[in-house]
Backbone as CSV, one residue per row, in Angstrom:
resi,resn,N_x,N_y,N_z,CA_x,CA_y,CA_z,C_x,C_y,C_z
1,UNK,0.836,-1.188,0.000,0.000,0.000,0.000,0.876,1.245,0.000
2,UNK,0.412,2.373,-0.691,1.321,3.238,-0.475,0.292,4.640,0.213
3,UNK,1.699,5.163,1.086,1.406,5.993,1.787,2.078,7.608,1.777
4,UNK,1.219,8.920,1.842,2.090,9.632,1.465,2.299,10.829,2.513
5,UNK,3.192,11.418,2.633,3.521,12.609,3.224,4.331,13.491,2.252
6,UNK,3.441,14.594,1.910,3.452,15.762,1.334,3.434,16.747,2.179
7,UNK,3.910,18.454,1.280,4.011,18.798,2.644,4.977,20.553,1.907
8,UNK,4.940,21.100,2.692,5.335,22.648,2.022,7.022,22.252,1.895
9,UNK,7.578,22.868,1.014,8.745,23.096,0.884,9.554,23.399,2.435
10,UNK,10.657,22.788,2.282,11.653,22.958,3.707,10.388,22.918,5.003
11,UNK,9.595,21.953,4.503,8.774,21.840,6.096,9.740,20.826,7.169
12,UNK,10.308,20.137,6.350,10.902,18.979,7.547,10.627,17.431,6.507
13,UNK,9.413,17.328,5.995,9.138,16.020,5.586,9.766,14.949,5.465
14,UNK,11.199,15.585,4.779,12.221,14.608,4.015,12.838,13.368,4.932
15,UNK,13.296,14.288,6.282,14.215,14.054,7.062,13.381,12.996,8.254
16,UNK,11.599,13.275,8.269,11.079,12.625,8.773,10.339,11.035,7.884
17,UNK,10.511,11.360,6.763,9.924,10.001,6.061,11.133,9.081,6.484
18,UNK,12.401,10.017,6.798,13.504,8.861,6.350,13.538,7.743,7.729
19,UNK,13.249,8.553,8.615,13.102,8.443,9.993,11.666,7.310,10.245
20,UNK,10.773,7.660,9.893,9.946,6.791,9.849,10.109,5.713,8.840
21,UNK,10.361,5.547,7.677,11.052,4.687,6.987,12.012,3.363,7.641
22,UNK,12.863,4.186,8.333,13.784,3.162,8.789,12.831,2.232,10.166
23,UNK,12.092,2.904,10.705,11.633,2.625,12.233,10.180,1.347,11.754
24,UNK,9.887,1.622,10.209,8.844,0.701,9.622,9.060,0.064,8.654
25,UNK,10.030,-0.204,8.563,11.235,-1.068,6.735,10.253,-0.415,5.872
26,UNK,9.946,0.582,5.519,9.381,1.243,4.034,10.357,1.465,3.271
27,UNK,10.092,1.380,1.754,11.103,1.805,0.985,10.195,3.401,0.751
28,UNK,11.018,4.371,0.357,10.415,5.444,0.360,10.539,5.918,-1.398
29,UNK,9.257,6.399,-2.012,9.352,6.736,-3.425,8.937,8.117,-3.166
30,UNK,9.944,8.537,-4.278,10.216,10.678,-3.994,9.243,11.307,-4.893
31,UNK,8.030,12.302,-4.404,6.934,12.309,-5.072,7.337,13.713,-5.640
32,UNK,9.165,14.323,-5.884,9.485,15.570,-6.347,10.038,15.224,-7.993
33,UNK,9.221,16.178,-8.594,9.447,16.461,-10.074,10.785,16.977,-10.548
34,UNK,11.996,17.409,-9.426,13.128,17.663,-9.810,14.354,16.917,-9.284
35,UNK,13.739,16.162,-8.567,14.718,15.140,-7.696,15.448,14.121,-8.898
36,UNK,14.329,14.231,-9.572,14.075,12.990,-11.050,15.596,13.250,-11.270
37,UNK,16.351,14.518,-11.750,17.049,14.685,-12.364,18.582,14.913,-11.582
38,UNK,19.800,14.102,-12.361,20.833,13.641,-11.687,21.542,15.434,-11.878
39,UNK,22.307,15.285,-10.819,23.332,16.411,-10.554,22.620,17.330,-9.662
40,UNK,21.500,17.595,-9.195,21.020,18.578,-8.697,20.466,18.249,-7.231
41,UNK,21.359,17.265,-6.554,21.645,17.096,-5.531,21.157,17.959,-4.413
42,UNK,21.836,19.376,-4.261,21.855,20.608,-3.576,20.536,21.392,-3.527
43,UNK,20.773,21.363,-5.119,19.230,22.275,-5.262,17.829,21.569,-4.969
44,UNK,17.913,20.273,-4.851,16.831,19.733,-4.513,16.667,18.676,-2.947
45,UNK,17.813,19.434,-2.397,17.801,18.656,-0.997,17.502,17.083,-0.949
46,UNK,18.466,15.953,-2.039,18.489,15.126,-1.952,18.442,14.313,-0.905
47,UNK,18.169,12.626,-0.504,18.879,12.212,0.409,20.308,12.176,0.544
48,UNK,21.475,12.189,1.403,22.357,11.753,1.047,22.998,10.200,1.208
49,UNK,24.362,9.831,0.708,24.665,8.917,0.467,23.992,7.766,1.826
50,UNK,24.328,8.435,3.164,24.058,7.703,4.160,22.568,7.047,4.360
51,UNK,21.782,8.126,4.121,20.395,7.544,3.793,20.167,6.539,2.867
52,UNK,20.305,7.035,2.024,20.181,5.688,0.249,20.960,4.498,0.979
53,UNK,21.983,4.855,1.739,22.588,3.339,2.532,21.335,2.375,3.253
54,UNK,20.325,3.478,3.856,19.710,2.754,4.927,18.341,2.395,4.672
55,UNK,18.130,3.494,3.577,16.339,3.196,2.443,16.724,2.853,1.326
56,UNK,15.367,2.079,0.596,15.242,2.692,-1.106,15.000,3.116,-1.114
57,UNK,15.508,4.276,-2.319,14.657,5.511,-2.820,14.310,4.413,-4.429
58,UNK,12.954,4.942,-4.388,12.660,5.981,-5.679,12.423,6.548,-5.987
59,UNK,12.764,7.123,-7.620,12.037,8.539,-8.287,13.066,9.123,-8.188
60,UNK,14.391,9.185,-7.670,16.132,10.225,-7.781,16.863,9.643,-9.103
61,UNK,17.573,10.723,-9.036,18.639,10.288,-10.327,18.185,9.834,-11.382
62,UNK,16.851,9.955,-12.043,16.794,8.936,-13.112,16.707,9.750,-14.821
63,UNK,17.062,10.755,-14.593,16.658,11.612,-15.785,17.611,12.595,-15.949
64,UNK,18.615,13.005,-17.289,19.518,13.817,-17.560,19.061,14.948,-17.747
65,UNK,19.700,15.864,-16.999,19.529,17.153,-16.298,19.170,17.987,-18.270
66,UNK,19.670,17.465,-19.494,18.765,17.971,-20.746,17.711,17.465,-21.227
67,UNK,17.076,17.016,-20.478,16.146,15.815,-20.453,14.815,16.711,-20.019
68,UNK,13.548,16.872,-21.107,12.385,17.353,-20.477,11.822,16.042,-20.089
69,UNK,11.620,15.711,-18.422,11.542,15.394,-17.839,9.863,15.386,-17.486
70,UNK,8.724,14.411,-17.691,7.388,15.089,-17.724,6.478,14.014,-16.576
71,UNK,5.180,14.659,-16.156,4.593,13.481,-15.570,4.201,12.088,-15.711
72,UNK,4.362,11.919,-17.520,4.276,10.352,-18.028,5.473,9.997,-17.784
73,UNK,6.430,10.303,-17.763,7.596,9.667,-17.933,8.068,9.125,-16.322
74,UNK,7.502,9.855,-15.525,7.260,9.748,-13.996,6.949,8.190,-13.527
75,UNK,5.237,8.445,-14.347,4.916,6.963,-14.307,4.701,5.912,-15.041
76,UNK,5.623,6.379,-16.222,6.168,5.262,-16.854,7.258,4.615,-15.674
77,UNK,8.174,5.291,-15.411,9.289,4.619,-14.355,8.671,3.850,-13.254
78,UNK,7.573,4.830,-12.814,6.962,3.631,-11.746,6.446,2.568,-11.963
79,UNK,5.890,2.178,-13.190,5.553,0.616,-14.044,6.566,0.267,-14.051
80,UNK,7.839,0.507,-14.822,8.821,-0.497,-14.851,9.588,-0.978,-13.499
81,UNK,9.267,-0.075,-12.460,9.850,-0.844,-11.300,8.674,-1.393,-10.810
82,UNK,7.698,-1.736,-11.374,6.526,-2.522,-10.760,5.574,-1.876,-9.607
83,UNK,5.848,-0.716,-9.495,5.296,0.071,-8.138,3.690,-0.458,-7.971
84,UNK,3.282,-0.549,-9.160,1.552,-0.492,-9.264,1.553,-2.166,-8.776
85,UNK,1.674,-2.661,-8.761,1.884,-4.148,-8.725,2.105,-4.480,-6.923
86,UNK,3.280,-4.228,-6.976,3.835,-4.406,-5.757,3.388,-3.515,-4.714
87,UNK,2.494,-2.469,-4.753,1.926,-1.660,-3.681,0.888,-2.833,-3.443
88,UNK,0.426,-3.658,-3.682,-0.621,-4.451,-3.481,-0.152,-5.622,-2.603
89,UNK,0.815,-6.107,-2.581,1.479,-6.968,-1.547,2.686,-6.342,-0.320
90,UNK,3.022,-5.042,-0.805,4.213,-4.103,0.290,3.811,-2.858,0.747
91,UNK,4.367,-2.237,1.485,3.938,-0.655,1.680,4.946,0.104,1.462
92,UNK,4.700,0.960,0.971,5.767,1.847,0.789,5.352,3.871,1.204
93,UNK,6.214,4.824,1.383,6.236,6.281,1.839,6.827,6.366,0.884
94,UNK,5.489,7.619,-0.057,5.590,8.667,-1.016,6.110,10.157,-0.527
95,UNK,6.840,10.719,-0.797,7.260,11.488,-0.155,7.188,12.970,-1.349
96,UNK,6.959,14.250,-0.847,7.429,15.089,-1.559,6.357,16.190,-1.483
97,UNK,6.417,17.154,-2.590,5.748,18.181,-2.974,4.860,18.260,-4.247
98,UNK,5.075,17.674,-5.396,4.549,17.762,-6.532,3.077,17.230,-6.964
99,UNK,2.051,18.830,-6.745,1.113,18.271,-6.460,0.436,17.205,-7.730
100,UNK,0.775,17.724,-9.386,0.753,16.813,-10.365,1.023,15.463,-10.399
101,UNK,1.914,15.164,-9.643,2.733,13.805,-9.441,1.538,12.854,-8.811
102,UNK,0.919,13.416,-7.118,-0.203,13.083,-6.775,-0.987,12.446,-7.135
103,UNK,-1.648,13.737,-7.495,-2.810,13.850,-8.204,-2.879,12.525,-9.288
104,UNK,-2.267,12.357,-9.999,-1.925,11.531,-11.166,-2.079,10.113,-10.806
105,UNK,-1.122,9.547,-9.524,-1.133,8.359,-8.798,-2.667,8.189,-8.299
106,UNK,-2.976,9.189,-7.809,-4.328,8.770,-6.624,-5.243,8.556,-7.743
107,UNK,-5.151,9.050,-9.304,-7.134,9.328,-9.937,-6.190,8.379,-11.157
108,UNK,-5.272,7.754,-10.896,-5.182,6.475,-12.328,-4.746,7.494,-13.533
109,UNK,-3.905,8.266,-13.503,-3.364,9.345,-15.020,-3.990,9.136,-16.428
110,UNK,-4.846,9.769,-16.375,-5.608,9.128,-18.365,-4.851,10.117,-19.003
111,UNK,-4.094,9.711,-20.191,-3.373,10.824,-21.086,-3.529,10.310,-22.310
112,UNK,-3.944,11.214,-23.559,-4.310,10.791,-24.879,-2.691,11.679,-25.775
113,UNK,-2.245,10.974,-26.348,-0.884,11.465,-26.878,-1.402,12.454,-27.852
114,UNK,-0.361,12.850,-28.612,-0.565,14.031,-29.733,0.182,12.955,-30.375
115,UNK,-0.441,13.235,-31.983,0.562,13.310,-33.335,1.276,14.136,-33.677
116,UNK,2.449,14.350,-33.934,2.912,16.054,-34.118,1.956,16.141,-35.791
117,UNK,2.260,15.143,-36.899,1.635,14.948,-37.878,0.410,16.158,-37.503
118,UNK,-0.392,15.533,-37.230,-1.998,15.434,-37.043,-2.130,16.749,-36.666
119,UNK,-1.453,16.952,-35.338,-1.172,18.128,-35.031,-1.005,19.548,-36.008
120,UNK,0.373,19.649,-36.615,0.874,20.733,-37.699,-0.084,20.350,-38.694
121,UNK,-1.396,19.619,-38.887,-2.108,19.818,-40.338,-3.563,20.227,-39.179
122,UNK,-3.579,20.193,-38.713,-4.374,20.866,-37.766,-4.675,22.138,-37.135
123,UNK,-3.651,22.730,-36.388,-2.780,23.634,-36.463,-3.000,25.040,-37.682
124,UNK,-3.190,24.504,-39.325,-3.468,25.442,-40.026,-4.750,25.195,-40.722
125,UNK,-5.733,24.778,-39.686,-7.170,25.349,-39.652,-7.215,26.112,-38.816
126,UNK,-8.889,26.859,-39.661,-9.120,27.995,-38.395,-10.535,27.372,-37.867
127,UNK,-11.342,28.347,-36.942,-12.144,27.291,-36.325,-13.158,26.976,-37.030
128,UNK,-13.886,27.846,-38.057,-14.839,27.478,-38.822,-14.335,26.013,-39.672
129,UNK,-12.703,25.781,-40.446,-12.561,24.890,-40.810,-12.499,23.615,-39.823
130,UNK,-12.226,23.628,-38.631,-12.077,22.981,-37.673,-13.351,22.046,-37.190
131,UNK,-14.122,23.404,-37.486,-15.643,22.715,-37.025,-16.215,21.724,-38.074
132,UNK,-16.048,22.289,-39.044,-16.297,21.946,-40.503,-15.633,19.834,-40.123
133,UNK,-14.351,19.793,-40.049,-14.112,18.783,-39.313,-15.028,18.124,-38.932
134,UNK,-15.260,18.291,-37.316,-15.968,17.907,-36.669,-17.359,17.069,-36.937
135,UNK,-17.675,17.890,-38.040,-19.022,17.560,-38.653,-18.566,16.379,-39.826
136,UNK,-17.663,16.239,-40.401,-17.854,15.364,-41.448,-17.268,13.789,-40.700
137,UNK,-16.582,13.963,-39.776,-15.807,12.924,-39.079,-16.747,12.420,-37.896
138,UNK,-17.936,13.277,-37.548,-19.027,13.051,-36.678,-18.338,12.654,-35.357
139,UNK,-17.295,14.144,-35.041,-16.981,13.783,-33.685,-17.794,15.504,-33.278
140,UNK,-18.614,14.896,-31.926,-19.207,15.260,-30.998,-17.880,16.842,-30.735
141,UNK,-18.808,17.750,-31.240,-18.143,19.155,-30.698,-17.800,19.186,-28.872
142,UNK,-17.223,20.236,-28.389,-17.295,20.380,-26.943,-18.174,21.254,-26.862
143,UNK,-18.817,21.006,-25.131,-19.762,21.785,-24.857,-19.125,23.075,-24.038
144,UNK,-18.055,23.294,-24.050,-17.768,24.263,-23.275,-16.752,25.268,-24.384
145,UNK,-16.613,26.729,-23.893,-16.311,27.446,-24.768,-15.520,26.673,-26.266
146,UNK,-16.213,27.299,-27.596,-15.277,26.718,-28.736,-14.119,28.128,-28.854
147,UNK,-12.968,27.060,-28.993,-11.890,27.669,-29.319,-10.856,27.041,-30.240
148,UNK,-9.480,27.716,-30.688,-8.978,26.746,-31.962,-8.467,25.730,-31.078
149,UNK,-7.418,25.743,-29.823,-7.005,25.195,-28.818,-8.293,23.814,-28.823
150,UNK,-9.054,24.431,-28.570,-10.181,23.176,-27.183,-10.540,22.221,-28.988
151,UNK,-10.774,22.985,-30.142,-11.285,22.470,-31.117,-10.482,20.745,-31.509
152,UNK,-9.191,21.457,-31.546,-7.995,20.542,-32.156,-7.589,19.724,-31.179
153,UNK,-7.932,19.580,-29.564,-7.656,18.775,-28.421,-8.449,17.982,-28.948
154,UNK,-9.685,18.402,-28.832,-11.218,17.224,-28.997,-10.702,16.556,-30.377
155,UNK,-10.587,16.541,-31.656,-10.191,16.268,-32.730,-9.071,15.326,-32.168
156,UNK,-7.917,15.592,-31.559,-7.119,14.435,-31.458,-7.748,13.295,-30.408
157,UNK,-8.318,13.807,-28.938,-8.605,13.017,-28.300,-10.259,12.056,-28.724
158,UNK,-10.894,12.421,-29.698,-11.430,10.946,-30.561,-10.793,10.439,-31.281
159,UNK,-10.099,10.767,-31.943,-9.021,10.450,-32.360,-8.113,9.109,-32.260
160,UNK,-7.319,9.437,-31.297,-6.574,8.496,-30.606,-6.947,8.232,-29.484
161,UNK,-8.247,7.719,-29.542,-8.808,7.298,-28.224,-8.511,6.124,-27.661
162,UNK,-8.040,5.366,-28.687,-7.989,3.662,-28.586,-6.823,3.483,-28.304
163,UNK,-5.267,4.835,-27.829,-4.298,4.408,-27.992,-3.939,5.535,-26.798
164,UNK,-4.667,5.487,-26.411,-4.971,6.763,-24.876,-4.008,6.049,-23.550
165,UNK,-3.531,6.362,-22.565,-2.618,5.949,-21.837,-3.576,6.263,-20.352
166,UNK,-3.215,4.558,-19.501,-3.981,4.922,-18.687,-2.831,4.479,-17.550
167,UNK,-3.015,4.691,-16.209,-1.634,4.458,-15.034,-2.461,3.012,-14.466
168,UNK,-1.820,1.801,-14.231,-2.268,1.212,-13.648,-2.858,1.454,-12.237
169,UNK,-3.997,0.907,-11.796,-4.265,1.013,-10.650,-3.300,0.644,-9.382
170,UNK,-3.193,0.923,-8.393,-2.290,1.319,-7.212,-3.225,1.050,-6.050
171,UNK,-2.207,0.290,-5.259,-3.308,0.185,-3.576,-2.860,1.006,-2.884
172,UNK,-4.206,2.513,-2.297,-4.006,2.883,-1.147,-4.937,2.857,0.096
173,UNK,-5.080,3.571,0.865,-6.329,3.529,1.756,-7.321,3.772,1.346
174,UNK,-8.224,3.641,1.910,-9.927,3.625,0.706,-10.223,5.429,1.190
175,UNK,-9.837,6.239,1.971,-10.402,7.438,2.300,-8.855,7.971,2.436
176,UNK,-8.479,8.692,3.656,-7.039,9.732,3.554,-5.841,8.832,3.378
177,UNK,-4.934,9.265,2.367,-4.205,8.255,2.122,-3.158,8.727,2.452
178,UNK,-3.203,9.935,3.104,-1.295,10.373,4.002,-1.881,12.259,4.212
179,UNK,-0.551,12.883,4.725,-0.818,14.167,5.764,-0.258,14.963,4.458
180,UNK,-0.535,16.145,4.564,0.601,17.696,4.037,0.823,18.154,4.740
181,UNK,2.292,18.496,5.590,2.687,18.765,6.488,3.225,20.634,6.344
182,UNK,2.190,21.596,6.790,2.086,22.794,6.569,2.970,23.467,7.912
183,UNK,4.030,23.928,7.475,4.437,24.240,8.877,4.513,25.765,8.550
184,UNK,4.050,26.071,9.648,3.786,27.953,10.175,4.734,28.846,9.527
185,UNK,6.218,28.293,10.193,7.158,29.263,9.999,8.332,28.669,8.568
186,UNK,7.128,28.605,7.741,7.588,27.931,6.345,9.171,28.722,5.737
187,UNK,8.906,30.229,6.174,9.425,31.330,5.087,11.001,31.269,5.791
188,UNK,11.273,31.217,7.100,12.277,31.623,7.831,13.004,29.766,7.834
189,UNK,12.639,28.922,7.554,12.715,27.846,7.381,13.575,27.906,5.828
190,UNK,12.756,28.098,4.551,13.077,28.501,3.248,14.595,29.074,3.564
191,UNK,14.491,30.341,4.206,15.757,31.200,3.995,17.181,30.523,4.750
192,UNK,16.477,30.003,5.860,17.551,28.888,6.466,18.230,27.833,5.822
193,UNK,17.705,26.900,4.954,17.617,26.253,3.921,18.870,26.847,2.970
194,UNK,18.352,27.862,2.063,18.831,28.418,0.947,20.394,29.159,1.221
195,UNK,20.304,29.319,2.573,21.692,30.176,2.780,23.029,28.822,3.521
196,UNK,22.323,27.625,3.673,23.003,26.622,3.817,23.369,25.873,2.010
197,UNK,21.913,25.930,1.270,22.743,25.569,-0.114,23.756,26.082,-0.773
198,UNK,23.470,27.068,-0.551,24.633,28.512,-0.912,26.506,27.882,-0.481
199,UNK,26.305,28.003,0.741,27.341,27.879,1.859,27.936,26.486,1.435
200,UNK,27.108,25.497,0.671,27.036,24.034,0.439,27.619,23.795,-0.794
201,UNK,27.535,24.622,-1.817,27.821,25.102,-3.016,27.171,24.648,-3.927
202,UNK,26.303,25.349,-3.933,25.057,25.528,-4.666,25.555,26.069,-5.786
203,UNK,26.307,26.898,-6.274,26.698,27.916,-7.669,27.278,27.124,-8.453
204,UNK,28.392,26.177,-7.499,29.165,25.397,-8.356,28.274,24.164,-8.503
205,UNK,27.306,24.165,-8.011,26.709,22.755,-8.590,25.371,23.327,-9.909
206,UNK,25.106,24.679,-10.043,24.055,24.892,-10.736,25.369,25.106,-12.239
207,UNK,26.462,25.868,-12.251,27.039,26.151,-13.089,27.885,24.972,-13.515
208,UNK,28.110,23.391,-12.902,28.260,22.093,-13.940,26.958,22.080,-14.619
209,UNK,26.312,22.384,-14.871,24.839,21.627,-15.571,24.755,22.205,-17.045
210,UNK,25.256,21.294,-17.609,25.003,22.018,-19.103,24.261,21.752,-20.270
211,UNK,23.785,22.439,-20.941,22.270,22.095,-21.627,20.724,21.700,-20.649
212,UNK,20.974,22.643,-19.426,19.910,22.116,-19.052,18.563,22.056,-19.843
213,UNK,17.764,21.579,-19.455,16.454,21.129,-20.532,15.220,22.218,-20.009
214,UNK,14.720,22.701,-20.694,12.928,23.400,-20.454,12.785,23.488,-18.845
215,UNK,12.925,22.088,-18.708,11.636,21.744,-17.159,13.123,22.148,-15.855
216,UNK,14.129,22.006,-16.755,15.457,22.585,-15.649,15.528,23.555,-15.208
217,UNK,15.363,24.180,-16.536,15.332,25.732,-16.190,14.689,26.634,-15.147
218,UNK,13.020,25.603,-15.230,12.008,26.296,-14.498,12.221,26.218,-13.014
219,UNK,13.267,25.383,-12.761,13.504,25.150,-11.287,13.762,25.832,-10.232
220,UNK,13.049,26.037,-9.262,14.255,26.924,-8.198,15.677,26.817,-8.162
221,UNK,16.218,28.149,-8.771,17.596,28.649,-8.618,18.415,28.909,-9.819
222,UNK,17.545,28.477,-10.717,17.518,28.401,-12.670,17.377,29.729,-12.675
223,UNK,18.087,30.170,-13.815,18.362,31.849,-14.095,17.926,32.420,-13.143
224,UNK,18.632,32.973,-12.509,18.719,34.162,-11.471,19.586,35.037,-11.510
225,UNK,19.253,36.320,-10.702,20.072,37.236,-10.904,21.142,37.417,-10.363
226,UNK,22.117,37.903,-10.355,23.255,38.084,-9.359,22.744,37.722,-7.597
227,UNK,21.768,38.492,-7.053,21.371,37.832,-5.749,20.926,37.025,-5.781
228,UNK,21.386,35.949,-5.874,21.129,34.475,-5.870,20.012,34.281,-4.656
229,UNK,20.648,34.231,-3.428,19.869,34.162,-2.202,18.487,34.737,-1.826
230,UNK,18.118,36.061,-2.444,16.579,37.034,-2.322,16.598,35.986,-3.399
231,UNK,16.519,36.114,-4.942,15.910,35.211,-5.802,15.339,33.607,-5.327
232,UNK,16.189,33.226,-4.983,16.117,31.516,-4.769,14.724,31.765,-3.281
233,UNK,15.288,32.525,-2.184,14.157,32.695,-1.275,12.524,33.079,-1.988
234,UNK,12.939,34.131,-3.166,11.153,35.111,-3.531,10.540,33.623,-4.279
235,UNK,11.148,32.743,-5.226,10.844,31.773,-6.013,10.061,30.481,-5.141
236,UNK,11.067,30.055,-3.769,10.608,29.463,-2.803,9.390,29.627,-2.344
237,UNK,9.387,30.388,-2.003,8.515,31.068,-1.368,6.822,30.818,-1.917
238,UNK,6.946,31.117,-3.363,5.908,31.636,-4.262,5.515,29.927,-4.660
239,UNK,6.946,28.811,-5.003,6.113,27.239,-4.580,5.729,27.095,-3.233
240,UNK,6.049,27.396,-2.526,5.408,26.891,-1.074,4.229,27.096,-1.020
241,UNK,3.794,28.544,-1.547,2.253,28.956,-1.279,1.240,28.307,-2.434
242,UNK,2.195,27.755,-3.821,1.392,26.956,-4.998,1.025,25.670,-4.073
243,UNK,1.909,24.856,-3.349,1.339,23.612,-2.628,0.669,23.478,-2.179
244,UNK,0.602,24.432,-1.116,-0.743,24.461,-0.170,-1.530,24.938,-1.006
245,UNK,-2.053,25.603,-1.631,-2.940,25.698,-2.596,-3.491,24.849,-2.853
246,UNK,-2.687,23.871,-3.634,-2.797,22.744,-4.346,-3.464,22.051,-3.384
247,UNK,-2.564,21.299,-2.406,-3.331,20.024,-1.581,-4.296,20.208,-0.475
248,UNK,-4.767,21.683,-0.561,-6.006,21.631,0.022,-7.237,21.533,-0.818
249,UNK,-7.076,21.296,-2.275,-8.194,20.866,-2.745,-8.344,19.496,-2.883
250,UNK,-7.068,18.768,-2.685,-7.112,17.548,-3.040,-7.736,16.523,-0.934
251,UNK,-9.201,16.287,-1.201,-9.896,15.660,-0.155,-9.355,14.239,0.768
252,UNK,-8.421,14.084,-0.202,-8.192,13.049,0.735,-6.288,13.020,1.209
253,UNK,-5.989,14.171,1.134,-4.923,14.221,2.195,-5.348,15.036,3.294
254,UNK,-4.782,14.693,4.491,-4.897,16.003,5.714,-4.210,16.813,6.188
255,UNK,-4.062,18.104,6.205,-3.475,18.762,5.968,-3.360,18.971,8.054
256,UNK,-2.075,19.511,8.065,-1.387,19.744,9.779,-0.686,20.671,9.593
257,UNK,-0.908,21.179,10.194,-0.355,22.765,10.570,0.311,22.467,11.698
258,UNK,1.515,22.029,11.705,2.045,22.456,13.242,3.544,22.642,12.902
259,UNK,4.401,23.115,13.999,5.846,23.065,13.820,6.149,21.673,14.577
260,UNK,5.528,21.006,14.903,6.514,19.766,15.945,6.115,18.693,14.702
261,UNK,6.994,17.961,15.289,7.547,16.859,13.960,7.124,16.020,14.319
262,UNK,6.745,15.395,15.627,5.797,14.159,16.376,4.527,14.344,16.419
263,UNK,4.089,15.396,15.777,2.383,15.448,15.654,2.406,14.987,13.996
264,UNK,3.023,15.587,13.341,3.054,15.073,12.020,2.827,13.588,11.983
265,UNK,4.272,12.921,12.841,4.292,11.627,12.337,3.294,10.737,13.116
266,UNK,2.916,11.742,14.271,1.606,10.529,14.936,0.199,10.459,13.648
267,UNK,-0.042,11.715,13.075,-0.916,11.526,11.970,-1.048,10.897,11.128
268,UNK,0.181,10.435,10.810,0.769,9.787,9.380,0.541,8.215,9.674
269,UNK,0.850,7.686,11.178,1.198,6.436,11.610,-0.256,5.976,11.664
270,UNK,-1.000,7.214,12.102,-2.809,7.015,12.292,-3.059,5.946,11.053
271,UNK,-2.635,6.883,9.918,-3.217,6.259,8.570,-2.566,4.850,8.585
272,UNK,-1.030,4.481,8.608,-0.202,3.596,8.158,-1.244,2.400,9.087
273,UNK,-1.173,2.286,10.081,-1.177,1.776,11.110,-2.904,1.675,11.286
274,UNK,-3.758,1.641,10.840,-4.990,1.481,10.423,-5.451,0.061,10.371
């Protein structure tokens, strides 16, 4: 079964999955969208070597830092290590921030591919020709605003319906399936954090990375300005407040507000331990 603790940036989470991990033989799978990618160690507050000694991870290192790196490709990796499979006979701690990543695991990921083909001859219709489409191929218009965008989605997704990508099903708890661990003093936490990556060498680890890819770029600490430290903190900052956002719409995590780290994990154990 898998279990998750999510949770604001520099809340603590990491250091406590590992902790609970070891105290319950879980292998722990990393529910961060930048961890994926090798070299960025620092910037993404990896485990270190000593940990990976004492857990499995997954979800680290598995993707070259020029590598657009996406949510299928996420859980494509988790099929090939059997995750969907083996959550049904083991338990394992999801760990992280990425509320996409989630989201994706908990509702089974339905994704209908693009043709680029199909696409670029698509592409140079406009919507009257588009519609025009629609009508001779007798696919069902959308009912919600027409646009060229929403026109040419619907067009591919009847389309390639039959070749649509679905995530295998996954065992978790039938109602809350793990905590988001919201801690108060998120911001002074962040800056604590960032002035230790710094100190850690953070510059020299962002300036080996070469050709980083799209989804690299977008990362905390990716182009910045000379003040590295205000930048990397204002950027922080601005994901911390996207998370909580995020996983308070999502009903079946519970969200804890506290600074102590033993209320967290008594919540978490609530669920495990069920």
């Amino acid at each position: 079964m898998l279990y998750f603790l999510t949770g604001i940036t520099a809340s603590g989470k990491s250091n406590l999955a590992h902790k609970i991990a070891i105290d319950k033989k879980l292998d722990i799978i990393s529910l961060d969208s930048m961890a994926v990618y090798k070299g960025l160690d620092i910037l993404t507050a990896k485990p270190t070597d000593v940990m990976q000694s004492q857990v499995l991870y997954y979800g680290i290192d598995i993707a070259e830092p020029d590598q657009n790196f996406s949510v299928v490709d996420y859980l494509n990796y988790l099929i090939e290590m059997e995750i969907p499979e083996k959550s049904f006979k083991k338990d394992y701690l999801v760990v992280g921030g990425t509320g996409l990543y989630f989201r994706s695991l908990i509702n089974s990921f339905e994704f209908r591919p693009t043709d680029p083909a199909m696409r670029s001859e698509l592409e140079r219709l406009n919507v009257e020709q588009l519609l025009k489409f629609h009508e001779i191929y007798e696919i069902e218009p959308p009912e919600i605003e027409i646009n060229k965008r929403r026109l040419i989605r619907n067009i591919e997704n009847s389309i390639l319906e039959d070749v649509k990508y679905v995530f295998p099903p996954i065992c978790v708890p039938e109602k809350i399936v793990g905590v988001f661990w919201n801690h108060p003093d998120y911001k002074s936490r962040i800056k604590y954090r960032t002035k230790e990556m710094v100190n850690n060498g953070l510059l020299e680890e962002l300036n080996s990375i070469n050709n980083p890819s799209k989804t690299v770029l977008q990362a905390i600490g990716m182009n910045l300005s000379q003040d590295i430290e205000e930048n990397i903190n204002m950027k922080t900052i601005r994901l911390a407040k996207k998370q909580l956002t995020w996983f308070k719409q999502e009903d079946r995590i519970k969200i804890v507000e506290t600074e102590d780290e033993q209320l967290v994990r008594k919540e978490l154990e609530k669920i495990i331990d069920k």
